[in-house]
TORKOLRO-478984 format. One record per residue: x, y, z of N, C-alpha, C, CB in turn. Coordinates in steps of 0.05 Angstrom, whole numbers, always signed. Glycine has a CB too. Example, Ala and Ser with C-alpha at 12.3 -4.5 7.8 and 13.67 -1.06 7.14 Angstrom:
# residues 2
REC, +264, -114, +156, +246, -90, +156, +264, -66, +156, +226, -89, +181
REC, +257, -45, +142, +273, -21, +143, +258, +1, +157, +282, -12, +114
END
This chain:
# residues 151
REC, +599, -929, -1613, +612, -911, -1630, +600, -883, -1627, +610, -921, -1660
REC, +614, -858, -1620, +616, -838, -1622, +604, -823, -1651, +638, -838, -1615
REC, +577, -815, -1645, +574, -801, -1674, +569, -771, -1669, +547, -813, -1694
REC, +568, -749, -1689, +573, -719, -1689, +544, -712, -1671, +574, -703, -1725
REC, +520, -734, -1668, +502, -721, -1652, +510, -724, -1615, +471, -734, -1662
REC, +526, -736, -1611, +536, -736, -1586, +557, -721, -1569, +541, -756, -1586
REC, +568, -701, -1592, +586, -674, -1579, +571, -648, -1581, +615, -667, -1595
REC, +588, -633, -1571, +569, -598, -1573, +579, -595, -1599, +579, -565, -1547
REC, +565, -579, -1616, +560, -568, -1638, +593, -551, -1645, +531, -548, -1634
REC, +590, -539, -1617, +612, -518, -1620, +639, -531, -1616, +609, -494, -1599
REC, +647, -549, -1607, +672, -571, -1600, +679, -578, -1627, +664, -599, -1582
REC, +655, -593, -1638, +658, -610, -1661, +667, -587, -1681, +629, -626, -1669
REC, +651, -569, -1693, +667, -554, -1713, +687, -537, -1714, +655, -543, -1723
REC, +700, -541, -1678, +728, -523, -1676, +749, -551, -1683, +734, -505, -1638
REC, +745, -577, -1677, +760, -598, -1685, +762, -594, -1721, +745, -629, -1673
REC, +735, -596, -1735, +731, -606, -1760, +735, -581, -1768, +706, -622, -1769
REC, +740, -560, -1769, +760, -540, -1779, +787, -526, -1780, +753, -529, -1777
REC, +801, -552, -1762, +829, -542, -1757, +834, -576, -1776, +842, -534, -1713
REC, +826, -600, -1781, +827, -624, -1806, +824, -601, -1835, +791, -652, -1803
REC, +801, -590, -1837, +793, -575, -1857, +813, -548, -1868, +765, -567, -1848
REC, +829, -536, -1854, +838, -512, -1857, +864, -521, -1876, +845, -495, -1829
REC, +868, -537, -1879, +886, -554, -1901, +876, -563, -1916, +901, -573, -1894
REC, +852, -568, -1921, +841, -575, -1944, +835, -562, -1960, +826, -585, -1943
REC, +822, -533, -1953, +806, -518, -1966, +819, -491, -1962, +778, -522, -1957
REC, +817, -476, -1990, +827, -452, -1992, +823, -430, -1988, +830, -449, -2003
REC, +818, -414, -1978, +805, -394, -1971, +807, -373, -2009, +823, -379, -1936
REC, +790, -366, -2015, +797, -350, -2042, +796, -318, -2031, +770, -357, -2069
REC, +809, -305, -2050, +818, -278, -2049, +805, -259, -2037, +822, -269, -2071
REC, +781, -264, -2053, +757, -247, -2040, +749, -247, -2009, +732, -257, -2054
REC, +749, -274, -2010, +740, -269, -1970, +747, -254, -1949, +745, -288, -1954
REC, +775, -237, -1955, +785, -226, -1939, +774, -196, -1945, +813, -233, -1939
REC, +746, -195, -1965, +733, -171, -1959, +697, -167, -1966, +750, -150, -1976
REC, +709, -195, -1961, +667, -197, -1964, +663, -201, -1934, +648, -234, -1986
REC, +632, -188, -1937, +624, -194, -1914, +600, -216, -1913, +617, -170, -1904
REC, +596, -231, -1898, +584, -249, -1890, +550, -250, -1896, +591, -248, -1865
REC, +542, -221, -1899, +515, -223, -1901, +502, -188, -1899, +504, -247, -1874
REC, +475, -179, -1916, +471, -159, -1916, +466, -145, -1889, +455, -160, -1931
REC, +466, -158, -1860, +462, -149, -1845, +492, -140, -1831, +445, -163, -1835
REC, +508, -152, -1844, +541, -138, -1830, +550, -115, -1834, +566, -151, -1836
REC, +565, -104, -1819, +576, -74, -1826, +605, -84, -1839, +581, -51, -1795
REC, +621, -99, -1830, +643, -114, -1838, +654, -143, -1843, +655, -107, -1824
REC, +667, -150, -1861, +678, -167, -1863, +681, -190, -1834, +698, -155, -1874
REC, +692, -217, -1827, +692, -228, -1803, +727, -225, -1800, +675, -260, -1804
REC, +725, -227, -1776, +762, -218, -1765, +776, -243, -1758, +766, -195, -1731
REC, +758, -256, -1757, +768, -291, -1755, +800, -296, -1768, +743, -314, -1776
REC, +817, -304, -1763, +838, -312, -1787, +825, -339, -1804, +871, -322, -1772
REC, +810, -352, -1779, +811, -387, -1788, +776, -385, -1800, +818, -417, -1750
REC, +764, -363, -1806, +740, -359, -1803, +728, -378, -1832, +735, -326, -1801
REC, +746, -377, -1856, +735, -402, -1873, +725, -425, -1865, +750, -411, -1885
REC, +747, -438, -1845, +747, -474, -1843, +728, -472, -1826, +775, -495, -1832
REC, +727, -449, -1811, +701, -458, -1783, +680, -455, -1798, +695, -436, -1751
REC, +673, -434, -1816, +648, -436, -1835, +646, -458, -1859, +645, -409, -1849
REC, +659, -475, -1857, +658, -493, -1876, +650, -518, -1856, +686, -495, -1894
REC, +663, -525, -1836, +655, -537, -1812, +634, -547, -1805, +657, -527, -1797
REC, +616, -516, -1803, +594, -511, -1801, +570, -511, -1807, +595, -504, -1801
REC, +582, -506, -1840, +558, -512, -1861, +555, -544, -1863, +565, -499, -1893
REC, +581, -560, -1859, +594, -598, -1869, +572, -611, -1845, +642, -609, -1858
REC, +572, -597, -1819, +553, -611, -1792, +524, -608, -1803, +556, -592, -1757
REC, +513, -578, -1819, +485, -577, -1824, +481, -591, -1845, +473, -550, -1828
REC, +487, -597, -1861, +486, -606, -1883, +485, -646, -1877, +514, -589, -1900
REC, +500, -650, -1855, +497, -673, -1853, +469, -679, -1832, +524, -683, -1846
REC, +460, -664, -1816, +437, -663, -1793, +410, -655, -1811, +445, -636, -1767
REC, +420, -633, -1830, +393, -633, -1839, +391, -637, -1878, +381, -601, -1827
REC, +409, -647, -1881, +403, -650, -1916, +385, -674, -1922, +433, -655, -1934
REC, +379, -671, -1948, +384, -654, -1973, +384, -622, -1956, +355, -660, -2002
REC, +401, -606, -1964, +398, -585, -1962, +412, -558, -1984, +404, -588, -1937
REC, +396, -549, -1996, +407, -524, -2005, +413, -501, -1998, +399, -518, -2017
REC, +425, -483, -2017, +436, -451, -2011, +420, -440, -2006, +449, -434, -2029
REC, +400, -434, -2010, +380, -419, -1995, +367, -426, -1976, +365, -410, -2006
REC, +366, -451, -1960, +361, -453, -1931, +387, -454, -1916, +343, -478, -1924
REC, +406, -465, -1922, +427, -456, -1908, +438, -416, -1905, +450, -476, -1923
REC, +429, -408, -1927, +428, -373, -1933, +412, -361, -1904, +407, -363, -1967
REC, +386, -371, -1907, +372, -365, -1877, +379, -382, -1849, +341, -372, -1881
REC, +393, -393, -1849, +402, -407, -1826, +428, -387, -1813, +410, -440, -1837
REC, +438, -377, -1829, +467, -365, -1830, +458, -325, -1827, +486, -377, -1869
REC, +437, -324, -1832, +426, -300, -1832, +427, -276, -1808, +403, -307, -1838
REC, +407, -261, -1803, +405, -255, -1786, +391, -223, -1780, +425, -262, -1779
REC, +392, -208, -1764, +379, -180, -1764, +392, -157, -1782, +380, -169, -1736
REC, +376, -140, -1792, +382, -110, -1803, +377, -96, -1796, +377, -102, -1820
REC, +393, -73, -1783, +383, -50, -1781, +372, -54, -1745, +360, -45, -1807
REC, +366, -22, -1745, +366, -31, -1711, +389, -19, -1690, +371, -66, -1709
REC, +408, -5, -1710, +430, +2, -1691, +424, +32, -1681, +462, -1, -1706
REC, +413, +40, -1693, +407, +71, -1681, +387, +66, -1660, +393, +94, -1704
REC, +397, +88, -1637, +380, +86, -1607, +353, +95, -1610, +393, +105, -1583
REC, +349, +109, -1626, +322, +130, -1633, +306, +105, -1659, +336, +171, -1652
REC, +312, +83, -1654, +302, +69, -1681, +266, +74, -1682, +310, +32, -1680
REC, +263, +77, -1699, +233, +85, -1715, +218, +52, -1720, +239, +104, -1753
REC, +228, +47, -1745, +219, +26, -1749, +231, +8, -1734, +220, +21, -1771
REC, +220, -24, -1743, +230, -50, -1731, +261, -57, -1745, +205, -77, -1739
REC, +266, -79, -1735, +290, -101, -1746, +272, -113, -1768, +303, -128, -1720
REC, +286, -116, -1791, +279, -145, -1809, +301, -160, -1813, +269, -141, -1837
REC, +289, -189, -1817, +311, -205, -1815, +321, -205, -1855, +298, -241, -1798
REC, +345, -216, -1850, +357, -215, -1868, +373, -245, -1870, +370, -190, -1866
REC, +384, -249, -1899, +394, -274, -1912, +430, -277, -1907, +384, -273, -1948
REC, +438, -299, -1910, +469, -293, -1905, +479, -292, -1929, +485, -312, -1888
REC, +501, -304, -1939, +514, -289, -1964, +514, -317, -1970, +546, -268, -1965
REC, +504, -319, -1991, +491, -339, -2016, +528, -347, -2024, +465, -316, -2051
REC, +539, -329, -2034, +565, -332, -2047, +573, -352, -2029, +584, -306, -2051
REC, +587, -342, -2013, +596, -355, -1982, +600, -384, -1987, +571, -352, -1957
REC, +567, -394, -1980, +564, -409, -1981, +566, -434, -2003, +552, -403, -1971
REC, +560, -421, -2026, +554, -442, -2047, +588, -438, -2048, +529, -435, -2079
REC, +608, -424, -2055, +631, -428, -2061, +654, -448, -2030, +638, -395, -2069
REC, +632, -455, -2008, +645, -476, -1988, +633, -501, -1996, +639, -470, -1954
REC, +604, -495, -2006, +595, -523, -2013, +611, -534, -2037, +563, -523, -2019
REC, +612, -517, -2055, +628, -528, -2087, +654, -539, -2074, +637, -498, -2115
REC, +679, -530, -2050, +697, -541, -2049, +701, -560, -2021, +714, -521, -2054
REC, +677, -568, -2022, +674, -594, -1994, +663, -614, -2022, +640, -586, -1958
REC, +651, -604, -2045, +643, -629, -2071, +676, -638, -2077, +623, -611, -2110
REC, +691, -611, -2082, +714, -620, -2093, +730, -641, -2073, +730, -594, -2100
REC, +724, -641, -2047, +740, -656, -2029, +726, -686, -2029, +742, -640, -1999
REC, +704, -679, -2038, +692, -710, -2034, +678, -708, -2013, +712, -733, -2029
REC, +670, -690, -1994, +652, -690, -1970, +621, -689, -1967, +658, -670, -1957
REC, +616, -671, -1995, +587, -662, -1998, +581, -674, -2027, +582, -627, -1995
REC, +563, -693, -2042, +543, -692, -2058, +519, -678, -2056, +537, -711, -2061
REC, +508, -679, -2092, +492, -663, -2100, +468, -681, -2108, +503, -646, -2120
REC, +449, -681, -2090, +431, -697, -2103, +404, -691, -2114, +427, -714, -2089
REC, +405, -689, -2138, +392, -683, -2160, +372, -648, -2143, +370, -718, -2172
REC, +359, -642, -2148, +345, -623, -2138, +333, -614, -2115, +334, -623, -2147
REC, +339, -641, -2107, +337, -636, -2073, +360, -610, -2060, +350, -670, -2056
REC, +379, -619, -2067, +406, -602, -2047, +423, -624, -2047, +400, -590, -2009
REC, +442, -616, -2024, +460, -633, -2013, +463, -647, -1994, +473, -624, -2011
REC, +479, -669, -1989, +483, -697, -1981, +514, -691, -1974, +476, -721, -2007
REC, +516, -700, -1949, +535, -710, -1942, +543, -739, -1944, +535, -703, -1922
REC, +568, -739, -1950, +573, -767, -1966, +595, -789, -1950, +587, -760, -1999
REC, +597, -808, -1956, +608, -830, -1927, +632, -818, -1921, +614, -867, -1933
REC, +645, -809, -1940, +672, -800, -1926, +667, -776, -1905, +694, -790, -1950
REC, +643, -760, -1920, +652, -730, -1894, +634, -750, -1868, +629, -682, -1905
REC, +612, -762, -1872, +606, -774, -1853, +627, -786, -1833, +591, -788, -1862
REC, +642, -796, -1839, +663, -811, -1826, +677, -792, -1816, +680, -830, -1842
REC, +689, -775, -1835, +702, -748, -1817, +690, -731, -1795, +708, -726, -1835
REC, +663, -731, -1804, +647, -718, -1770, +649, -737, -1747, +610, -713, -1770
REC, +641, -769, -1755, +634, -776, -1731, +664, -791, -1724, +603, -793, -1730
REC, +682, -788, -1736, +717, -793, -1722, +727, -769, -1709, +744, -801, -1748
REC, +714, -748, -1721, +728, -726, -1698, +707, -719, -1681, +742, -697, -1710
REC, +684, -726, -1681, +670, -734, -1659, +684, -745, -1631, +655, -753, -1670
REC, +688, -770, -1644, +694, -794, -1621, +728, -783, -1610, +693, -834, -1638
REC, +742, -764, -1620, +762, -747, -1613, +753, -726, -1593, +772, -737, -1635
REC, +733, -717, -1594, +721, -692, -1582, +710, -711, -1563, +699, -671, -1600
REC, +702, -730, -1565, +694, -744, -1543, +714, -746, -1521, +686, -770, -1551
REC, +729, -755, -1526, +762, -764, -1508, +769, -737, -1501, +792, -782, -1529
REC, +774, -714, -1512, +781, -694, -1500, +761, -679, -1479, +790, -679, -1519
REC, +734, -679, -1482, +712, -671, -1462, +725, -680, -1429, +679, -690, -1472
REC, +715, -663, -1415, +720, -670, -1386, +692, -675, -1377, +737, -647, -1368
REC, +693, -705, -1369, +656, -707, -1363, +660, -725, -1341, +632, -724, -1390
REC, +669, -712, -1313, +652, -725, -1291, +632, -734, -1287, +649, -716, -1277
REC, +619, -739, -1296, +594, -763, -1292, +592, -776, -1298, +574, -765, -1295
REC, +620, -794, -1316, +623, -814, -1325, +642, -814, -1311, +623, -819, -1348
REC, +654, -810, -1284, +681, -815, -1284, +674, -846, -1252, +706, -776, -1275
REC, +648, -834, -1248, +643, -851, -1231, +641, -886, -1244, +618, -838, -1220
REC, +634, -888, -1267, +640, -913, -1277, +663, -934, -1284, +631, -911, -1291
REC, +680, -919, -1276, +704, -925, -1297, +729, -937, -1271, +716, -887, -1319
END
């Protein structure tokens, strides 16, 4: 059996966000928040919710319990730094807290993510099942000559 640790990262959450983009709503705001104090703009993505929901549904299941503020630094990234003449350094910076806790609250509402007690979050048998079935989908669509010699 095919589980989510046996595809690329990046396969898997372009599958489990095109399942997801019907599930989950994108709210009003997103189409002018930006992602994190280190952005100049908003993301231009159309589908840019479900892939960030995707995203967060794979970490959350690899590395939970996990909360908003380690997923906040995971999602993060540099500040500053764009001027050629820069003086000071880069500091790193946090991603957008909102973001996130408002994908985690509506992956609870779907049934994908639990909350367990103070730890963080848990991915729960159903989203489990939903990673590692569109896993074993991403599996079948991969082109992997080096298995072709077995077959």
């Amino acid at each position: 059996m095919t589980t989510l640790y046996d595809v690329p990262a990046d396969d898997l959450n372009d599958a489990v966000a095109a399942k997801l983009e019907d599930r989950l709503d994108e709210p009003d705001w997103a189409e002018y928040a930006k992602t994190g104090d280190g952005r100049e703009l908003p993301p231009e993505q159309e589908d840019f919710w479900a892939r960030r929901a995707a995203s967060i549904l794979r970490k959350v299941a690899v590395d939970g319990p996990v909360g908003v503020e380690r997923l906040a630094t995971e999602y993060g990234g540099k500040k500053g730094g764009s001027n050629r003449y820069q003086v000071a350094p880069e500091h790193r910076t946090d991603g957008s807290r909102n973001v996130i806790r408002t994908i985690l609250q509506q992956l609870e509402d779907e049934d994908l993510v639990d909350t367990e007690g103070s730890a963080g979050r848990i991915v729960t048998s159903d989203g489990r099942s939903l990673l590692d079935d569109t896993a074993g989908e991403v599996m079948e669509d991969l082109d992997r000559p080096e298995l072709e010699r077995y077959a």
